[in-house]
C-alpha positions as CSV (number, residue, x, y, z in Angstrom):
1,X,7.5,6.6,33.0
2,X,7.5,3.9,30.8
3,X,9.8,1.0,30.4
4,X,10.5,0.0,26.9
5,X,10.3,-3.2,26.0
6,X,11.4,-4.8,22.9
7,X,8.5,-7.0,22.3
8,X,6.6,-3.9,21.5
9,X,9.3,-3.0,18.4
10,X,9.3,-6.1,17.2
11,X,5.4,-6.5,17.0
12,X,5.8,-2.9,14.9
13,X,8.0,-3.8,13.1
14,X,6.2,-7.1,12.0
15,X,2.6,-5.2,11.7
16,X,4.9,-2.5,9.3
17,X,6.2,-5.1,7.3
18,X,2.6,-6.9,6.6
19,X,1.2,-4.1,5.9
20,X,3.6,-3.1,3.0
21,X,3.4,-7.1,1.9
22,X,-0.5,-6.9,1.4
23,X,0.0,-3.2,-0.2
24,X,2.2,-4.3,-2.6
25,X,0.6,-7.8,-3.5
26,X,-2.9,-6.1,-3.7
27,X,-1.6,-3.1,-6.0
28,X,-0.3,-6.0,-8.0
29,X,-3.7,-7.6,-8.5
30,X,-5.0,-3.8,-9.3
31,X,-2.5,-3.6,-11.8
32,X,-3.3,-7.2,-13.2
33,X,-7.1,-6.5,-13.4
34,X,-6.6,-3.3,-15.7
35,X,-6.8,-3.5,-19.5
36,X,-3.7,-1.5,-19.7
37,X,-0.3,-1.1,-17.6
38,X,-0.9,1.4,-14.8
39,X,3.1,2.8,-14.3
40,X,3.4,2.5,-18.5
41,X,0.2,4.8,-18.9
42,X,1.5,7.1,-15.9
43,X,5.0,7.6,-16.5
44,X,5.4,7.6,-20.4
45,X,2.1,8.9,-21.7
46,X,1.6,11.2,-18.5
47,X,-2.2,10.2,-17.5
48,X,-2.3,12.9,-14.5
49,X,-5.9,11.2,-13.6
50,X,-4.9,7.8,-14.0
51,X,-2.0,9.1,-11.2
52,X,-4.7,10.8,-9.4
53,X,-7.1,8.2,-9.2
54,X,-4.3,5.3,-8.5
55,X,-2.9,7.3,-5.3
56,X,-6.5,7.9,-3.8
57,X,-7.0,3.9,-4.7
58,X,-3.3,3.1,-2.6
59,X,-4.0,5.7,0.2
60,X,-7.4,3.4,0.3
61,X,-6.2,0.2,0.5
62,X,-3.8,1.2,3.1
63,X,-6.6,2.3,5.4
64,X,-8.2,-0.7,4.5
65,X,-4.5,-2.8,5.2
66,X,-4.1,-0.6,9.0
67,X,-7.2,-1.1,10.4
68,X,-7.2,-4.9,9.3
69,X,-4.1,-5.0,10.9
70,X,-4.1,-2.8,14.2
């Protein structure tokens, strides 16, 4: 069996944390290089493919941010 060792968590928990950092800072640029405000378009005027198309463009960039990372 094997040991655990905590250099293992900490290395997953620093990966984790990176990740989210470059998620957040490049859904930020997204968001800048729009004509219009992405969560203002979703949430108050209810643009269901604007929400489609924004969580396909996310669930991308987080492939993109775990394989850069792993």
């Amino acid at each position: 069996m094997m040991e655990f060792q905590i250099g293992n968590l900490i290395n997953a928990f620093v990966y984790a944390l990176l990740g989210i950092v470059l998620f957040v800072i490049s859904f930020t640029i997204l968001d800048k290089l729009t004509p219009y405000a992405l969560w203002e378009e979703i949430v108050e005027h209810k643009n269901m493919a604007l929400a489609i198309m924004v969580g396909f463009m996310s669930l991308g960039m987080c492939v993109i941010i775990a394989a850069a990372v792993h």
